[in-house]
C-alpha positions as CSV (number, residue, x, y, z in Angstrom):
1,X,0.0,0.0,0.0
2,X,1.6,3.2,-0.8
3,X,1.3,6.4,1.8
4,X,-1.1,8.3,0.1
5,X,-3.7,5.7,-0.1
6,X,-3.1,5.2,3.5
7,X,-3.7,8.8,4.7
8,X,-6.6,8.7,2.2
9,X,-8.6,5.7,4.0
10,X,-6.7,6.5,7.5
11,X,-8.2,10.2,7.4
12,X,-11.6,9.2,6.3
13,X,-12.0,6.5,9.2
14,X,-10.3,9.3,11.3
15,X,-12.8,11.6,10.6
16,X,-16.1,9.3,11.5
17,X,-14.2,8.5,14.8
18,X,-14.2,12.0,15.8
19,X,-17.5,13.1,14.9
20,X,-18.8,10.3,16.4
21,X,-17.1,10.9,19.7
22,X,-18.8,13.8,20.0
23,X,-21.8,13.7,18.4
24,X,-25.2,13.9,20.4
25,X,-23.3,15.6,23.6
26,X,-24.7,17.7,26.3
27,X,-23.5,21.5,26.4
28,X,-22.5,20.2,30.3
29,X,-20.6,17.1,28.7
30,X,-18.9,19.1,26.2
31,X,-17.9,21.7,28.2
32,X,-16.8,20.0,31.1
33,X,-12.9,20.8,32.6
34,X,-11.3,17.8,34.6
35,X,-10.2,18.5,37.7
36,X,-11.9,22.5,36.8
37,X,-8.5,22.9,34.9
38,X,-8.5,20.5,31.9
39,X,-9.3,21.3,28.4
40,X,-13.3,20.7,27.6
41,X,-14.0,18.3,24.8
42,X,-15.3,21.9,23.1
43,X,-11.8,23.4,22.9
44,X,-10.6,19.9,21.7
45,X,-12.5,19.6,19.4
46,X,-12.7,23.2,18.0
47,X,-8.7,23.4,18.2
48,X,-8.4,20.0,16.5
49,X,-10.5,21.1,13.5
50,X,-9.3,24.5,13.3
51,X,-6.2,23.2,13.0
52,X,-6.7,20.5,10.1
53,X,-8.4,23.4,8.5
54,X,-5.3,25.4,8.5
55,X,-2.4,22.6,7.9
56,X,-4.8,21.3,5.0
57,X,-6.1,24.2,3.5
58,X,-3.4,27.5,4.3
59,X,0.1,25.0,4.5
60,X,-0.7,22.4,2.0
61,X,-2.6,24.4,-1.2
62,X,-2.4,28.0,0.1
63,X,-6.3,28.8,0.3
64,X,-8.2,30.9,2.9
65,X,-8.9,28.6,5.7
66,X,-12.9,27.6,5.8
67,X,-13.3,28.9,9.2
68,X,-12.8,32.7,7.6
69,X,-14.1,32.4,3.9
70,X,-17.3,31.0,5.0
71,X,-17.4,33.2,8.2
72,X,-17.5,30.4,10.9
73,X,-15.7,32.7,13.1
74,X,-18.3,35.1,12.8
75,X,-21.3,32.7,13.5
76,X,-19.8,31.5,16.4
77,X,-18.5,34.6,17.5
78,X,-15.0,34.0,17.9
79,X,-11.4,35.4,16.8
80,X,-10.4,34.9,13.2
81,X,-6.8,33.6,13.4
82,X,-6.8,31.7,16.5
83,X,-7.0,28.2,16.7
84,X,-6.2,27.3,20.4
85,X,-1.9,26.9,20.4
86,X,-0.8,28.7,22.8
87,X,-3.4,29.5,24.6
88,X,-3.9,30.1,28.7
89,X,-6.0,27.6,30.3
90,X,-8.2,30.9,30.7
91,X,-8.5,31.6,27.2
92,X,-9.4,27.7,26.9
93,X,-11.9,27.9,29.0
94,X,-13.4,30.6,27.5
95,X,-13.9,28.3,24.3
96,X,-17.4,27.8,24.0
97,X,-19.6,25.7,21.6
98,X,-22.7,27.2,21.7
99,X,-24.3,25.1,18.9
100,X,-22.6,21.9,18.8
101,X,-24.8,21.2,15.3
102,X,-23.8,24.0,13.9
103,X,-20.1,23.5,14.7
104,X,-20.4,20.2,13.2
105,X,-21.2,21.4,9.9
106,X,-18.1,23.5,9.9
107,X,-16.5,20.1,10.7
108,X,-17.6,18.3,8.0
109,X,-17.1,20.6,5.8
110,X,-13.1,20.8,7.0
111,X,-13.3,17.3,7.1
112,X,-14.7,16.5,3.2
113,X,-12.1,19.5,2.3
114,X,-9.4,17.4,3.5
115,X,-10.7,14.2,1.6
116,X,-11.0,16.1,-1.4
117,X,-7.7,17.3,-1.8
118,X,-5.9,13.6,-0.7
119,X,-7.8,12.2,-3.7
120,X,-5.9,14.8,-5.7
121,X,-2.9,14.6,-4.5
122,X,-0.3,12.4,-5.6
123,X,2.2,9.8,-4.3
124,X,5.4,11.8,-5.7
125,X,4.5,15.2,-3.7
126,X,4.4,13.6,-0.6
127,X,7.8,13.9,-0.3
128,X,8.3,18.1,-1.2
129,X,9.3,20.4,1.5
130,X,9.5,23.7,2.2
131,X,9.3,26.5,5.5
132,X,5.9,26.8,7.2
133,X,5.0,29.9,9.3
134,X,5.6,28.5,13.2
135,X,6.3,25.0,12.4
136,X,9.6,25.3,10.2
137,X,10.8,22.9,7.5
138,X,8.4,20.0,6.4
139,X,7.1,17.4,3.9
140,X,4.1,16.9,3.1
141,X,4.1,13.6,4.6
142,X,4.8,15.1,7.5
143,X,2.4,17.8,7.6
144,X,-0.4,15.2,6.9
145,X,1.3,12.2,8.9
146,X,2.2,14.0,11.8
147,X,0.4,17.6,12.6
148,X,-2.9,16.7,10.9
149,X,-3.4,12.9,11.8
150,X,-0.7,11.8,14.9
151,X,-1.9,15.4,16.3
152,X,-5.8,14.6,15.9
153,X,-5.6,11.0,17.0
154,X,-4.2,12.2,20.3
155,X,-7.1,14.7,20.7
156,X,-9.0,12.0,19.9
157,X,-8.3,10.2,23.1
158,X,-8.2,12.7,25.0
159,X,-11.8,13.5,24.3
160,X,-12.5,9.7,24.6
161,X,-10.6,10.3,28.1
162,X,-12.7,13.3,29.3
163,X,-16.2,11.3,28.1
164,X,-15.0,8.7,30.5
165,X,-13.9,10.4,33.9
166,X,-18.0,12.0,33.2
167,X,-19.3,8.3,32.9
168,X,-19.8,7.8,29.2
169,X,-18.2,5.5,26.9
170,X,-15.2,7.0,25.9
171,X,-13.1,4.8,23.1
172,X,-15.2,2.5,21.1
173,X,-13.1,-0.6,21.7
């Protein structure tokens, strides 16, 4: 199996994980800090997608990300440019989903964004580097590999971690 047919099938399956693991949430459950200082499976999420949205979109084909030319940060009210590195636990916190439906469809629309282009993408580019604002020289194996799908999956169980210290079902396994 070559790489690219991996990230193509890993990312989709990636993707349903996710969404499922937080689909059909309480505003409580989703907002919920363990121990009152943890990071809420809200900012996990939010930073997780925000992210992809950048690394895919911004680092990998130099668009817009979706969060700004669809106005996502608008509807929900929030800043523009950030997408949670760096943050205070404070300024964590303060990351609120107010419509977790809504956010959802921003989601997916990250999400078939990022399916879209892997189709596209070949083999031999996998392997092209260059400088990237804040994270230096990479491939874009390693921008996909590493900051979009190693970086998700452990959000990923760290929001399967945070449903289970409030009682739920947190991995599916």
């Amino acid at each position: 199996m070559k790489t690219i047919e991996y990230f193509r099938g890993g990312i989709k399956e990636f993707h349903r994980s996710f969404s499922s693991a937080v689909t059909d949430l309480t505003d409580a459950q989703l907002h919920f800090r363990p121990l009152g200082t943890g990071n809420s499976i809200a900012f996990t999420f939010w930073h997780y997608v925000r992210t992809e949205d950048i690394m895919m979109r911004v680092f990998l084909q130099n668009q817009k990300p979706i969060w700004n030319t669809e106005g996502w940060d608008r509807k929900f009210g929030m800043d523009p440019r950030s997408q949670g590195t760096g943050m205070s636990a404070e300024q964590a916190a303060a990351i609120r989903l107010g419509d977790l439906g809504e956010f959802l469809k921003y989601a997916e629309k990250v999400f078939q964004a990022s399916e879209a282009f892997l189709e596209t993408l070949p083999e031999e580019s996998l392997d092209e580097a260059k400088e990237y604002p804040v994270i230096g020289r990479r491939s874009v194996r390693q921008v996909i590999g590493g900051l979009v799908m190693q970086h998700g999956a452990g959000h990923l169980g760290e929001i399967c971690y945070v449903k289970g210290l409030q009682g739920m079902k947190g991995s599916p396994v």
